[in-house]
VOGU-3710 file (C-alpha; in Angstrom, 3 decimals, decimal comma):
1> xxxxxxxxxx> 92,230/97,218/132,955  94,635/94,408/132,423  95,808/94,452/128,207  97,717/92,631/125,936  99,078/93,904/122,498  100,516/91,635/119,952  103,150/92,990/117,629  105,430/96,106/118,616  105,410/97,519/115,230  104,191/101,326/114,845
11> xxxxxxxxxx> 100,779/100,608/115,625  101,101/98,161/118,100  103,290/100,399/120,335  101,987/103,437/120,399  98,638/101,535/121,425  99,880/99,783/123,954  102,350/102,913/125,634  98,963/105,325/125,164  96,550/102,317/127,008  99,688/102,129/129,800
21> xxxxxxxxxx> 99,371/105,923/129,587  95,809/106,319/131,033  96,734/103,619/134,399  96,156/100,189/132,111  98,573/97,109/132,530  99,574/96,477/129,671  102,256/93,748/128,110  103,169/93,525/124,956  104,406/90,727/122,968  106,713/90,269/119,954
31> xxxxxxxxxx> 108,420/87,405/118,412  111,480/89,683/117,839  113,649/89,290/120,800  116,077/91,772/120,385  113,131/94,601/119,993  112,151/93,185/123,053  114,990/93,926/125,491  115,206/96,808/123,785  112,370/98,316/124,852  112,478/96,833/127,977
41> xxxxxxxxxx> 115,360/99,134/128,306  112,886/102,098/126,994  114,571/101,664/123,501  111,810/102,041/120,404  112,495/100,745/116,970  110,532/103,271/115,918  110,837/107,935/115,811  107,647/109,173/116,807  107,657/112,529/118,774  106,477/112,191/122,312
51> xxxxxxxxxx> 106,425/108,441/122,757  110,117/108,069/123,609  108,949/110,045/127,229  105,903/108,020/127,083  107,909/104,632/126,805  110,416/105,407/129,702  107,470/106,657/131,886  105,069/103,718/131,882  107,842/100,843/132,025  109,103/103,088/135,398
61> xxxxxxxxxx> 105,732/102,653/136,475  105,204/99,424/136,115  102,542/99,860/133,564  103,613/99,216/130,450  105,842/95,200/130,079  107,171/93,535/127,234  107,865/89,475/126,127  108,039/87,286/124,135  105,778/84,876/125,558  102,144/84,666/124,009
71> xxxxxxxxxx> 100,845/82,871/127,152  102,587/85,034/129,601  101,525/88,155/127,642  97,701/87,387/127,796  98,066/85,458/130,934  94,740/87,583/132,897  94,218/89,969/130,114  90,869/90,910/129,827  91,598/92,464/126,047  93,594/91,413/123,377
81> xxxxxxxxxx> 94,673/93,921/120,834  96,063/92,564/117,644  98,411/94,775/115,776  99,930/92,870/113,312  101,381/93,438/110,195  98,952/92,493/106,652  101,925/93,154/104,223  99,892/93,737/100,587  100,258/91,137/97,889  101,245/92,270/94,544
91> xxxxxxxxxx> 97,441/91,929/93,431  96,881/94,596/96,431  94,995/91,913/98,839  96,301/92,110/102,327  98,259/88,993/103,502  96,164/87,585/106,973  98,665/84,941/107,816  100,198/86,757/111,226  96,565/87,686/112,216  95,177/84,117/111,493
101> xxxxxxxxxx> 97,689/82,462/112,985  97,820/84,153/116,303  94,240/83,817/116,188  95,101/79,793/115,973  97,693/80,370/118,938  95,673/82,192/121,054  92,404/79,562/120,730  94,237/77,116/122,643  95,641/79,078/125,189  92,328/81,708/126,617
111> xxxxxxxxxx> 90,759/80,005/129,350  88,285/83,069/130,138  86,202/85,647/128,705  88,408/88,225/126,841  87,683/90,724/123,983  90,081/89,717/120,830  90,320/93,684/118,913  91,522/93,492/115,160  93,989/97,143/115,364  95,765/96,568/111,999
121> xxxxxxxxxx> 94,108/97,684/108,818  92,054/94,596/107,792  90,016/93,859/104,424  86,006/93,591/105,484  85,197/90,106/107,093  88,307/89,621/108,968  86,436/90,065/112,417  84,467/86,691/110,594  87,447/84,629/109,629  88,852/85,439/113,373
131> xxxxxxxxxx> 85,779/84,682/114,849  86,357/81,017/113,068  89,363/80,331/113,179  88,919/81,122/117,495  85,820/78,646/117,331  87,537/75,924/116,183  88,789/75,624/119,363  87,611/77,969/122,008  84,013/78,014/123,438  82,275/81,085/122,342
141> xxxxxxxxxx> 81,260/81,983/125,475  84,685/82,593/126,194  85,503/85,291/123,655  84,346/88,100/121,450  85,553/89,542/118,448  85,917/93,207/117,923  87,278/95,577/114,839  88,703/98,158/116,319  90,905/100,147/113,297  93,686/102,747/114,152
151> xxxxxxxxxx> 93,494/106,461/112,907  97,413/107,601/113,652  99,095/110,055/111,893  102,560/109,189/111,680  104,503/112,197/113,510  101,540/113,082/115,533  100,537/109,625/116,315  100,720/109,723/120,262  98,508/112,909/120,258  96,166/111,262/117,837
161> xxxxxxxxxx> 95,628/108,165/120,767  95,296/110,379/123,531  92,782/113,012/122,043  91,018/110,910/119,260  88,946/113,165/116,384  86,637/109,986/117,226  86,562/106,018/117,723  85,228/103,819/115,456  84,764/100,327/116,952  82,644/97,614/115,723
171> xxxxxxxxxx> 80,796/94,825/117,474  77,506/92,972/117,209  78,005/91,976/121,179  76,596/94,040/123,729  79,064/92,590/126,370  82,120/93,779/124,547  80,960/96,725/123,578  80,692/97,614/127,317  84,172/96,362/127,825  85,541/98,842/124,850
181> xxxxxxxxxx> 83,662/102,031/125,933  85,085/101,553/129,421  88,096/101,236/127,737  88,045/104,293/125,513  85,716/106,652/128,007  88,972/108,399/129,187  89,988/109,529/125,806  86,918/111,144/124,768  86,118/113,213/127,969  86,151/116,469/126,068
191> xxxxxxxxxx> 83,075/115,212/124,160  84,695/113,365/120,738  82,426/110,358/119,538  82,716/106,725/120,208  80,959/105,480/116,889  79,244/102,254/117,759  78,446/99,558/114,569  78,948/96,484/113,009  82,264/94,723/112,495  82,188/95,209/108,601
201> xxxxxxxxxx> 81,423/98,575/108,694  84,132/99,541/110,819  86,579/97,640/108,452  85,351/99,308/105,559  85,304/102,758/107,434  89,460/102,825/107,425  89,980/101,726/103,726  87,275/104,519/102,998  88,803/107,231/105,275  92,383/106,347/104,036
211> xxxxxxxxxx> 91,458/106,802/100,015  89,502/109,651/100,480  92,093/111,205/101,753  94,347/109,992/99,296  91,712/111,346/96,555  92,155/114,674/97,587  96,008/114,462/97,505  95,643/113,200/93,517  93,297/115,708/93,008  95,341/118,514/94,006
221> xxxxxxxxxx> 98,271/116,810/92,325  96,396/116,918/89,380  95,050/120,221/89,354  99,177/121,607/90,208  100,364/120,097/86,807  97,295/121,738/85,360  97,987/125,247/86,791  101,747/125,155/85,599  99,898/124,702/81,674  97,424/127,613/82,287
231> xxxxxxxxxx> 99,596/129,633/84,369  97,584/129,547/87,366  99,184/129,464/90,828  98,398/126,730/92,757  99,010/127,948/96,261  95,544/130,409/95,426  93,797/127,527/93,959  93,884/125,940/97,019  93,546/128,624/99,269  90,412/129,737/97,416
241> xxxxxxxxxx> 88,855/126,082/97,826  89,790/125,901/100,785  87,598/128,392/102,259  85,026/126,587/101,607  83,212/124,777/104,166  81,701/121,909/102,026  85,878/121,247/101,103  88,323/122,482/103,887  91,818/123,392/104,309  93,177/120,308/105,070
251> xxxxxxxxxx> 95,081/117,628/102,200  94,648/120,017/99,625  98,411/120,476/99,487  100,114/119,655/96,413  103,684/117,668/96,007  105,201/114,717/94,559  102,743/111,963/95,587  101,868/110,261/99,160  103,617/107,290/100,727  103,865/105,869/103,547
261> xxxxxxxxxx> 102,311/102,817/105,325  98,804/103,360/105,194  97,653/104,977/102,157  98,949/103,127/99,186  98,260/99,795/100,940  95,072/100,684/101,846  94,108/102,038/98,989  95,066/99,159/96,849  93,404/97,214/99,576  89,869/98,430/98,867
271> xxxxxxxxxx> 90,627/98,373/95,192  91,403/94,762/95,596  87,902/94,350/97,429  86,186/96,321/95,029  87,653/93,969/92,167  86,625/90,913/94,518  82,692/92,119/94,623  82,402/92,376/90,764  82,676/95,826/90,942  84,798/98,831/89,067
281> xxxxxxxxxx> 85,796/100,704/91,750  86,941/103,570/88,638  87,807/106,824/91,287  90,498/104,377/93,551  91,909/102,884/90,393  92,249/106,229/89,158  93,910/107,744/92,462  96,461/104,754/92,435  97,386/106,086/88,788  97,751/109,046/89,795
291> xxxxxxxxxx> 99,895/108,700/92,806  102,799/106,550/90,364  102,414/109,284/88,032  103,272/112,445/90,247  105,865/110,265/91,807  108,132/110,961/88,524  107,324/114,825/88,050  109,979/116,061/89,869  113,177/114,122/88,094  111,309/115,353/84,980
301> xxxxxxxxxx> 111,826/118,785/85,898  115,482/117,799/87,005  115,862/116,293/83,750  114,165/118,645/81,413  116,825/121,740/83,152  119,692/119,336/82,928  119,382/116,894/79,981  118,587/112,598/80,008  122,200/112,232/80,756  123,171/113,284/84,285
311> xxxxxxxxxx> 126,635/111,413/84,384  128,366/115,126/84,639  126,369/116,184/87,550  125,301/115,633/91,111  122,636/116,584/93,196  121,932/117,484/97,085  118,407/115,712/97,925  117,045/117,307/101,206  114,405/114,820/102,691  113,875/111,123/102,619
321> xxxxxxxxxx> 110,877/109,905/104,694  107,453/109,841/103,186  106,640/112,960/105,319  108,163/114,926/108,458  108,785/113,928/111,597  109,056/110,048/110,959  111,399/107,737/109,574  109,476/105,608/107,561  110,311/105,288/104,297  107,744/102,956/103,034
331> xxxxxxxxxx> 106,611/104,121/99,546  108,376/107,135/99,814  108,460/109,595/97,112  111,671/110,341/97,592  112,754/106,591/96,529  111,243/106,431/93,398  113,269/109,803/92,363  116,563/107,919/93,829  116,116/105,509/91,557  115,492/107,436/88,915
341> xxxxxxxxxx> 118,266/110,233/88,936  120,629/106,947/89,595  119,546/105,636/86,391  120,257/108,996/84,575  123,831/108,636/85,799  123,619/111,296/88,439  125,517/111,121/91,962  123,575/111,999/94,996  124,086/113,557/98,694  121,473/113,114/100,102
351> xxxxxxxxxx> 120,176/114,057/104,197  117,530/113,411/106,447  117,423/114,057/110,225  115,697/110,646/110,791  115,330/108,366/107,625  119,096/107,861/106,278  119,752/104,757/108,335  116,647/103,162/106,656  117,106/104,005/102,932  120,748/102,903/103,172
361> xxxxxxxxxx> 119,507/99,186/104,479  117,879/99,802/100,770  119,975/101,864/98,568  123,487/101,043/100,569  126,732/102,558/99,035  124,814/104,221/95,879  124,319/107,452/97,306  126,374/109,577/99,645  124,720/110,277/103,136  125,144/113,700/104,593
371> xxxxxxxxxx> 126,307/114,620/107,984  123,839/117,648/107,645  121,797/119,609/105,212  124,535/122,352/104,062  126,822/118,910/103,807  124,452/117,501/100,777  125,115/120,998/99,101  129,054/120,245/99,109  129,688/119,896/94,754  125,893/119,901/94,055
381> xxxxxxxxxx> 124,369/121,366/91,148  121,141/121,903/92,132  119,468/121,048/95,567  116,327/119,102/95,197  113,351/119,526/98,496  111,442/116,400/99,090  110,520/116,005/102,320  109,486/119,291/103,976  111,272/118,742/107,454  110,797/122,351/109,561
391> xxxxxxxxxx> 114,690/122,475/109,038  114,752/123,327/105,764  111,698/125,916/105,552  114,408/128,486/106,613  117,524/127,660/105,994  120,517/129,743/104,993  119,810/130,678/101,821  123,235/132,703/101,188  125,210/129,761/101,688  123,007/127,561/98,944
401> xxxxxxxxxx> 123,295/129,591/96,647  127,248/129,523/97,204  127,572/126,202/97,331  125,675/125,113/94,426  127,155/125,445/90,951  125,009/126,460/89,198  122,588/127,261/91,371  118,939/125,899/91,308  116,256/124,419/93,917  114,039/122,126/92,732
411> xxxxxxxxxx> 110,874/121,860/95,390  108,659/119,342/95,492  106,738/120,142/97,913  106,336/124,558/97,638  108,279/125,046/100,969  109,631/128,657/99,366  108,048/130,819/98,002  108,407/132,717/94,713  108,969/135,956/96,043  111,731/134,904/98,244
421> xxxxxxxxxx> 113,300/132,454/95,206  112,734/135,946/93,116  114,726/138,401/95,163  117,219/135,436/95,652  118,046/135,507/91,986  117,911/131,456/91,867  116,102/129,381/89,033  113,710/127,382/91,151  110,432/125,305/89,831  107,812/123,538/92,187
431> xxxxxxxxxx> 104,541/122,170/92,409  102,288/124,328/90,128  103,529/127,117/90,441  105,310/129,463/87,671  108,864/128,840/86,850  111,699/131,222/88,858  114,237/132,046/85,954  115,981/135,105/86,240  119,170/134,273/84,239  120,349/132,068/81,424
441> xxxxxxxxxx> 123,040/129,946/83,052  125,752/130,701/80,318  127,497/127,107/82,130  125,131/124,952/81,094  125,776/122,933/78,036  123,741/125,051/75,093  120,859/122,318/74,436  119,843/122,738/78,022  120,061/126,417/77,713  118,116/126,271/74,661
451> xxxxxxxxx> 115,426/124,558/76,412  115,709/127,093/79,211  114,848/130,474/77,111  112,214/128,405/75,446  110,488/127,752/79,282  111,095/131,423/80,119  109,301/132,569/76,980  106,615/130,720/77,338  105,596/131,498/81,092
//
């Protein structure tokens, strides 16, 4: 089947590689030039295990084209996937412009019948306002309009395309929905749904999927600051809910609050809809909370060991991205702690096998960028564990514990565990869990070690 896909951003390519992937022609189209010849050259913008191999495949097959030319991209494409960005405003409403306006571009330019898929996260009713804005100038037998939304994990995303937990596409036209099941039918061959409905339930079904999820991440967060009070360890708590079937294993761990593209926009997307229908949506307000909240409990704990004023010391920060194996940065935790141990007065050296090139278009010169890990130890007080990259779940513990100065780990997301940090003879503190403090660090200035005995008394 012959495809188009507007916008190259993460969504957009990973669709349009996957579709290439199966034996589709597909083109895809960008406004960005320079992306363009770059991945025309099998250069992506974007890390994303597997798709790299993917990319240089299906462009060597002739599959899988890229342009900058609207009407060259959909030029005999019998489906049109739109994957373009819907930035949040500051109310939490997602911004439509891109997707409206192509929509405008594209009415003028289809001469036959082609399926027009919404694949970026869209607020319920956007299949409608594309539908119009089409109709103003395109016959209607000449086009259908389909919500189609994306369920990609970043890090696993190309294995998420390929073998889909299920597809949720929705159209009130019987003619498209043949189109989109002949589409999908060779991704689901091992027996995983294609979910069938209306257009406005399949926008609401992403917001809903997305804050659920995000739910259970607050609610974990929340019940880790709650075990640290009572004394209760976490990493059971979860465990022992997690065996049950009604609940599951899976986002039940705790850390320092999600990121990334999807969930906080999404979430403040349905919170904005909620607000828009009259109605006190009080769980998603609640999880947004939340989310801010946990995002400052680990330079509270950096703080709280050290003091308010950190002009004296400096700190290795292992991890960047908003979660393994990608180097987005969007919303990431590890940002809002930048920020804050910057404002304290601290210095940082900071790694990350994929995200430092990002955060420095951000944070520039204010923070030293490591060549590797054990380089972000070099005159570190403490080492401080924010993204849990494989890398770090065992790394060479001896030579930490030499390099720092003091030394202690501060983990924010429980990649060690106590009885390793024990035997290691380290003060360490995570997510929930009991404090690590097997000696009074006689080189800390005597308030802080004041405020140490009084911790170690009381757990």
């Amino acid at each position: 089947m012959q495809l188009a896909i507007i916008g190259t951003g993460y969504v957009g390519l990973v669709t349009g590689t996957c579709f290439a992937e199966t034996g589709n022609k597909v083109t895809c189209i960008d406004i960005d030039e320079k992306k363009i010849n770059n991945l025309k050259q099998g250069v992506s913008p974007i890390y994303e295990p597997g798709l790299d191999m993917l990319l240089e495949r299906n462009i060597k097959e002739k599959r899988l084209f890229f342009t900058t030319s609207l009407s060259d991209g959909i030029k005999d494409a019998k489906v049109i996937f739109l994957a373009l960005p819907t930035p949040p405003g500051k109310d939490g409403s997602a911004d439509l412009q891109y997707v409206l306006d192509v929509a405008k571009s594209l009415s003028t330019i289809i001469t036959h019948y082609t399926v027009i898929v919404n694949k970026s996260t869209v607020p319920v009713g956007t299949a409608e306002k594309v539908h119009a804005v089409l109709a103003q100038h395109l016959d209607k037998e000449l086009f259908d309009v389909v919500s189609n939304p994306e369920f990609l994990r970043e890090g696993v995303a190309v294995d998420d395309f390929l073998k889909p937990d299920r597809v949720v596409i929705g159209t009130s036209s019987e003619k498209a929905r043949k189109v989109m099941d002949e589409l999908y039918q060779p991704y689901v061959r091992q027996g995983n749904p294609i979910h069938f409905m209306d257009e406005r339930s399949s926008e609401m079904t992403k917001y809903a999927a997305n804050s659920y999820l995000a739910m259970r991440i607050s609610f974990m967060n929340e019940m880790a600051n709650l075990c640290e009070k009572t004394g209760a360890n976490v990493d059971w708590v979860r465990i022992g809910i997690g065996g049950d079937s009604r609940i599951g294993k899976r986002f039940l761990f705790p850390g320092i609050g999600y990121g990334g593209s999807c969930f906080p926009k999404d979430v403040k997307a349905l919170a904005f809809t909620a607000m828009e229908m009259d109605y006190d949506f009080q769980l998603v307000n609640t999880v947004m909370r939340v989310n801010e909240r946990q995002k400052l409990v680990l330079g509270k704990k950096v703080k709280n060991y050290f003091g308010s004023d950190l002009s004296e010391y400096t700190f290795a920060v292992w991890g960047l991205a908003f979660k393994p194996e990608t180097d987005d940065i969007r919303d990431a935790p590890a940002l809002d702690l930048i920020h804050e141990l910057l404002a304290a007065g601290a210095k940082l050296r900071v790694f990350d096998p994929e995200a430092m090139a990002n955060v420095k278009q951000i944070m520039g010169d204010k923070i030293h960028y490591a060549e590797d890990q054990y380089d972000a130890l070099s005159g570190a007080s403490a080492l401080i564990v924010v993204t849990e990259w494989s890398e770090f779940r065992n790394p060479d513990f001896e030579r930490i514990c030499n390099s720092l100065k003091h030394p202690a780990i501060f983990d924010g997301r429980n990649v060690y565990s106590l009885e390793k940090m024990e035997d290691l003879g380290v003060y360490y503190e995570s997510i929930g869990r009991k404090i690590i403090h097997p000696q009074i660090h006689d080189t800390l200035p005597a308030p802080h070690n004041t405020i140490i005995r009084e911790r170690a008394t009381r757990d």
